[in-house]
Legacy VTK file of the C-alpha trace (Angstrom):
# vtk DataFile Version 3.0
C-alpha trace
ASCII
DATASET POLYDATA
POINTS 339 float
43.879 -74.410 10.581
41.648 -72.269 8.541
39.273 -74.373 6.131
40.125 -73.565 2.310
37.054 -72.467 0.033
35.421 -75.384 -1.962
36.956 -75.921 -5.249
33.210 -76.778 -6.258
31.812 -73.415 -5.031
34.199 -71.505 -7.337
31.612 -69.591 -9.734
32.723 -68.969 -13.147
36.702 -69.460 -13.605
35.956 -72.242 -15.828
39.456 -72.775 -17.897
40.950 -71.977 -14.950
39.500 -74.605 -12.953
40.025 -76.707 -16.031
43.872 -76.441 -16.440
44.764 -77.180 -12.416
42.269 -80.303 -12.419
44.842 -81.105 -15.687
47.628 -80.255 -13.959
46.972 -82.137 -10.948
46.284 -85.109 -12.827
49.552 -85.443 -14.371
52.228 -83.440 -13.361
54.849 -83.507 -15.865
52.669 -81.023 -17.390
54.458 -78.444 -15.931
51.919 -76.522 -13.945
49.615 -73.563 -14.595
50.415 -69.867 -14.979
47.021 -67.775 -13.498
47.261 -64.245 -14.887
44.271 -61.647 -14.128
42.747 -58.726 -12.352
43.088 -58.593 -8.746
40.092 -60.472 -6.678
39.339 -62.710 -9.073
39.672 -65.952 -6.892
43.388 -66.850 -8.604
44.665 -67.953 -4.578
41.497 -69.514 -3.668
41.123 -71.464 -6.458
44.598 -72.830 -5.962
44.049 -73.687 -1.788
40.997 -75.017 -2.950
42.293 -78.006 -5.212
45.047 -78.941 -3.031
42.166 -79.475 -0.082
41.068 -81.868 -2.790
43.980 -83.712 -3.658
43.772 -87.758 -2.361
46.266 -88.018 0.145
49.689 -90.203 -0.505
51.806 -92.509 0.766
55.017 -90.658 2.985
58.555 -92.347 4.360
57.300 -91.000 8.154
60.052 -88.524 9.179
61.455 -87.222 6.001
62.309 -83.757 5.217
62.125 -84.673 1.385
58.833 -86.264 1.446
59.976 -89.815 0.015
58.168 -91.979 -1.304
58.403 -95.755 0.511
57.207 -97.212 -2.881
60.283 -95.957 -4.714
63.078 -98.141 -5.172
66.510 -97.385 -3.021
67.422 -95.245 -5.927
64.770 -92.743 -5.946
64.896 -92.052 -2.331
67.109 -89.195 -0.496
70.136 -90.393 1.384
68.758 -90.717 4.658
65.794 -92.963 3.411
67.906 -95.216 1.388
70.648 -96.154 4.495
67.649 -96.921 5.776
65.036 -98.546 3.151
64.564 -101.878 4.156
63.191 -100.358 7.672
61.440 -97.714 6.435
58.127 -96.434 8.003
55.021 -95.430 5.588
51.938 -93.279 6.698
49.085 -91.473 3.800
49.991 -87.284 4.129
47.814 -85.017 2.276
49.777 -83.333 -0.953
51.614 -80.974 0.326
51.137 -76.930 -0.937
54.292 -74.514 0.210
53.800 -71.014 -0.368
56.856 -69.700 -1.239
56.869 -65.567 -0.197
58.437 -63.277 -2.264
60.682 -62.065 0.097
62.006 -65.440 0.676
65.629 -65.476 0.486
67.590 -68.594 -1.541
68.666 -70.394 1.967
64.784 -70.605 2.403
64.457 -71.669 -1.058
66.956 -74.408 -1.470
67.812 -75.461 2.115
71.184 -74.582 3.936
73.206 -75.848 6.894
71.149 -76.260 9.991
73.182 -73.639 12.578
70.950 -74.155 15.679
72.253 -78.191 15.136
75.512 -76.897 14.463
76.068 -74.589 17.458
74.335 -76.909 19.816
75.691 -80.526 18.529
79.016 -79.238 16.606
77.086 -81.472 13.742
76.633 -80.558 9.835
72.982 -81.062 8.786
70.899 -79.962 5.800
68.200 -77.713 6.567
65.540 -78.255 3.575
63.986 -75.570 2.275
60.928 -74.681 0.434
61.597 -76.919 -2.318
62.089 -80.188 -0.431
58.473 -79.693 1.350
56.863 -78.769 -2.216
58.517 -82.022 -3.723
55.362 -84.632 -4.584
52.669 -81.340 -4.400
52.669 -77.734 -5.281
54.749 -75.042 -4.863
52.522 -72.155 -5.103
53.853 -68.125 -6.189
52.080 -65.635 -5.711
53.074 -62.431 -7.918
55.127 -64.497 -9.244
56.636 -61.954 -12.103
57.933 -60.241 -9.112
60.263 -62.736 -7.897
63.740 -61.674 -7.905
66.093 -63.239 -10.718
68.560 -64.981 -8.099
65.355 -67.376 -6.616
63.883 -67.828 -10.512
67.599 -69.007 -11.183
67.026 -71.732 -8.623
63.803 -72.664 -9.770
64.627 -72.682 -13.226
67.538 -75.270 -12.522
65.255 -77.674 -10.403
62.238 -77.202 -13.011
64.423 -78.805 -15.177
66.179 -81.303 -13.807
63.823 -82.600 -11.283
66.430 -82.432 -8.231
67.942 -79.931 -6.315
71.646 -79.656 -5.732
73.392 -77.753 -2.841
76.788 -77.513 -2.463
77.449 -74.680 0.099
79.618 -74.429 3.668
80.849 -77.431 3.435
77.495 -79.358 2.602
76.950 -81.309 -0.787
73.500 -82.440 -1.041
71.431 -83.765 -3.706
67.537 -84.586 -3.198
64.509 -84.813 -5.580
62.516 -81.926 -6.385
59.343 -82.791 -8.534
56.089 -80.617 -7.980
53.615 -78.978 -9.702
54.124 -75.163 -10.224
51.618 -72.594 -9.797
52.059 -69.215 -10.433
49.661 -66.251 -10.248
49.851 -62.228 -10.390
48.720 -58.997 -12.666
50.368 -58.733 -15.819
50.239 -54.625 -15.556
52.641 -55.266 -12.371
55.512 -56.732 -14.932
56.358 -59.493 -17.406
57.786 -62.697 -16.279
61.262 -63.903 -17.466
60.859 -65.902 -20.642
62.585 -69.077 -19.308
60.557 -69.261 -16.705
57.790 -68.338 -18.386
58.295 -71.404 -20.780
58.911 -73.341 -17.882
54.685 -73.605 -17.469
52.898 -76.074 -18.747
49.531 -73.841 -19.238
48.285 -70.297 -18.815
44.967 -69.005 -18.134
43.656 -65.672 -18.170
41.083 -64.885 -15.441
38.553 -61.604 -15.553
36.731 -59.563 -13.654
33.139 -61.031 -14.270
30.835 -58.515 -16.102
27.358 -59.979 -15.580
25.217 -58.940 -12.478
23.750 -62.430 -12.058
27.556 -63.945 -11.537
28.939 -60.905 -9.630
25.799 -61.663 -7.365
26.584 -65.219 -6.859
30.203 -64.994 -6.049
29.239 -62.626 -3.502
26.323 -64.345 -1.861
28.926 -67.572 -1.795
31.512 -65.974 -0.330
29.560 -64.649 1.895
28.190 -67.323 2.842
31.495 -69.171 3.722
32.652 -66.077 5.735
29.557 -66.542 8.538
29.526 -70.319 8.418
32.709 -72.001 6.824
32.053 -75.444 8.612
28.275 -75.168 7.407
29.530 -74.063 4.050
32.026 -76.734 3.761
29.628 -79.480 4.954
27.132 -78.060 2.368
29.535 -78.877 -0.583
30.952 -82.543 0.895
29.264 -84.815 -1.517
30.576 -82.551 -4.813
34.076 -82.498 -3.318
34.291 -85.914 -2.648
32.825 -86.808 -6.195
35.656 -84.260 -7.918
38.327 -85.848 -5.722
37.028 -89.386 -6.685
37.238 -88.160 -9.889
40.825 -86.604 -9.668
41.971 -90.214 -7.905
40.392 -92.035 -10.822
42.211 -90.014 -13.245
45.632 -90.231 -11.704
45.116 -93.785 -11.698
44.420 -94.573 -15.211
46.223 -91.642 -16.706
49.219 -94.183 -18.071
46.389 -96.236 -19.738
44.959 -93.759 -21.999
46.145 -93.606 -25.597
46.144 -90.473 -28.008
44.802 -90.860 -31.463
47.691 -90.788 -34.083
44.708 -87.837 -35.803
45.176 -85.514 -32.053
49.561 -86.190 -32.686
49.352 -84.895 -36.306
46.599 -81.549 -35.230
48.877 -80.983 -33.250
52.059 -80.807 -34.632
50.157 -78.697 -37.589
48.753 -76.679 -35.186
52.417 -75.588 -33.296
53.279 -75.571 -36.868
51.018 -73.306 -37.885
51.332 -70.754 -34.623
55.340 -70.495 -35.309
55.939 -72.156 -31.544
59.554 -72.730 -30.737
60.261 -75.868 -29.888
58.462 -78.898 -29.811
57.132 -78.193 -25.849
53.794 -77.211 -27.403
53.343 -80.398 -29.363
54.414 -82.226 -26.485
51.901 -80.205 -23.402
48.866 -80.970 -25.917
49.189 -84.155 -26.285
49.809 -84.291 -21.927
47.200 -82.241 -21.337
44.993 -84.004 -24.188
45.706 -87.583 -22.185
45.183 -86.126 -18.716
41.743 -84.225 -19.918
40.634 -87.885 -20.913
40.852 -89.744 -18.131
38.987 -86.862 -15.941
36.407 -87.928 -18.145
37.058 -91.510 -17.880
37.981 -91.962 -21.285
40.424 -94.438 -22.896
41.352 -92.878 -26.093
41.963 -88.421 -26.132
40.329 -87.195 -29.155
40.949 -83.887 -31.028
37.920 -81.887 -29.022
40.234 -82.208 -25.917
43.416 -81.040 -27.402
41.522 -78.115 -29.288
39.949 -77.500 -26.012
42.851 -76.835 -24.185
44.933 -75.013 -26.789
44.340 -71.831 -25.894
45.912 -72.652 -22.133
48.831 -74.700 -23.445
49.744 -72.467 -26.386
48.964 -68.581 -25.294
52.350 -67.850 -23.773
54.857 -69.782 -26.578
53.520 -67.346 -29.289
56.185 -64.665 -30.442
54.845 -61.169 -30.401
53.607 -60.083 -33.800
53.501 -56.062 -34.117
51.675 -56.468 -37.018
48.776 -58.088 -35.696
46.998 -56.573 -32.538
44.684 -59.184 -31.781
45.842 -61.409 -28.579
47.541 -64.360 -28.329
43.901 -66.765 -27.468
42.367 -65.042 -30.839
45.413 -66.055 -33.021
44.981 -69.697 -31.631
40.885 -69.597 -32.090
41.656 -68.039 -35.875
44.178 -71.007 -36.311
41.909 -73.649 -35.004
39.606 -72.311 -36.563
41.068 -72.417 -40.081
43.180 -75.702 -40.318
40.445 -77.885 -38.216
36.827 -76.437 -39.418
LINES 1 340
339 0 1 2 3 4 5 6 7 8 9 10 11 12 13 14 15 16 17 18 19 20 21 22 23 24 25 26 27 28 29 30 31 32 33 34 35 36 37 38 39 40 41 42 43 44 45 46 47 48 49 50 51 52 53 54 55 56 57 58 59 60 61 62 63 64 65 66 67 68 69 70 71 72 73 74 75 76 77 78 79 80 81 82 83 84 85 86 87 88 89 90 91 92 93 94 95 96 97 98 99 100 101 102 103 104 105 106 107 108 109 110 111 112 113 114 115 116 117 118 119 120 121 122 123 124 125 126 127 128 129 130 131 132 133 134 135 136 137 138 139 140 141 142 143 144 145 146 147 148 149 150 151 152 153 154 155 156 157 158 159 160 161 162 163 164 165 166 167 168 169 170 171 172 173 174 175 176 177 178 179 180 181 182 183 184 185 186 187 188 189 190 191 192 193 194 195 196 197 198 199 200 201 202 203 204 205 206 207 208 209 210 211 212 213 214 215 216 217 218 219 220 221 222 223 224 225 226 227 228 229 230 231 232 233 234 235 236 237 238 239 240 241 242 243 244 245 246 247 248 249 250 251 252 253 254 255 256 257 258 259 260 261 262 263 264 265 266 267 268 269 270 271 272 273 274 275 276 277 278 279 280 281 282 283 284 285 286 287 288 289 290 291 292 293 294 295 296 297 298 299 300 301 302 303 304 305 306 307 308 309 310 311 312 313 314 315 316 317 318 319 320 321 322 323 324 325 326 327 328 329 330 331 332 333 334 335 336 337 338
């Protein structure tokens, strides 16, 4: 298996690195939206946090990647005949690509035909979406997906499960993961549901200093003659981010949000014209989640202003009247209600 580029080698990328250590911290964010030039380290950033990720406990054998801690209730059917027997081992967080060209059986799992030409036996073939459940399901060019699959993901994003009644099969299993989308905005605009569906957005650019452009390249580089050298080199970091990360998760139900950070903002969404009250309720997420990477007990206002940009860019209605961008509307507003 190819090794994934440290997540603590990534030069520059800063919010962007920011919003997935966020989003892997507590994912009923709703993931992170990566939109940018080409080459700008959007995928590697990506592989590079889930080689990161503390590993969790699996029922051994399930398609659906159960978890043995969950009651009866939250498990898939073939877990909960079988709960009082079931078998646990620690998996790494699972990452599924899911290709563009993917069609929906791949997506959302269909009937098993090698099974049912060999054995004469209906069985559920999972798909992409059973393998992301618990970890990330990661699109790239995601704008380009084709409506039919963001129909399918748009239904599971919201209900946490995914339903498939098809060819005589009626199955129902749980569906809960982190998305992560990335692509170029000049190759097309993603479907506002979906869009909405994101926790945060970042914007990632082309870096426009020599000193940075040379250090990105000398640590790629680097990586490319010698990735188990490279790798080795950055060991301690990683495992101090991914104690970190673990810490974080841990604690994250434990750390309040100052009635002052509820009120910003509420003004703030307020303030922006945000439709909805998913804004309001992603700052205050993000807000909590930011704290206890920094092993904090109470969020304070400089983490929700610090990650309003990321929560708030893509709710804001287009004004034709005003040509600056969606992050300097939020900076002016900030700016103006909090200064």
């Amino acid at each position: 298996m190819a090794r994934a580029f440290p997540f603590t080698a990534i030069v520059g990328q800063d919010e962007m690195k920011t919003a997935l250590l966020v989003a892997a911290v507590d994912p009923s964010i709703g993931g992170v939206l990566v939109f940018g030039d080409r080459g700008t380290g959007k995928s590697t950033a990506i592989r590079a946090l889930a080689a990161l990720m503390p590993k969790i406990p699996m029922v051994e054998g399930c398609s659906f990647n159960c978890d043995p801690e969950l009651t009866p209730a939250g498990l898939c059917a073939r877990c909960e005949s079988g709960a009082k027997n079931l078998k646990s081992r620690a998996s790494p967080i699972p990452v599924v690509d899911l290709p563009l060209g993917a069609t929906e059986d791949r997506v959302i799992g269909a009937l098993d035909l090698e099974r049912a030409l060999h054995d004469g036996e209906k069985a559920f073939e999972a798909g992409l979406l059973a393998r992301a459940h618990r970890g990330f399901l990661y699109i790239d060019e995601v704008n380009l997906l084709e409506d039919h699959i963001v129909d399918s993901l748009l239904d599971v994003a919201a209900s946490g499960e995914n339903v498939v009644e098809r060819e005589g099969l009626s199955v129902r299993h749980p569906a809960r993961f982190v998305l992560v989308g990335s692509g170029n905005p000049e190759e097309g605009e993603l479907r506002p549901q979906l869009l909405d569906r994101f926790g945060m957005s970042v914007e990632v650019k082309t870096p426009q200093d020599v000193a940075t452009r040379v250090e990105i390249v000398r640590q790629r580089d680097a990586f490319e003659r010698d990735p188990e050298g490279f790798v080795k080199q950055q060991q301690r970091k990683e495992g101090r981010v991914r104690r970190q990360l673990q810490k974080a998760r841990e604690s994250l139900d434990t750390v309040d949000v100052a009635d002052d950070v509820l009120e910003a903002a509420a003004t703030l969404c307020l303030a922006l014209g945000t439709d909805g009250l998913r804004g309001e309720l992603t700052l205050v997420r993000t807000a909590r989640a930011q704290a206890a990477l920094a092993g904090r007990e109470v969020a304070t206002m400089a983490d929700m202003r610090a990650l309003a940009p990321s929560v708030l860019r893509h709710r804001l209605r287009r004004d034709p009247l005003d040509e600056s961008g969606s992050t300097a509307r939020i900076d002016k507003a900030l700016s103006a209600l909090f200064d």
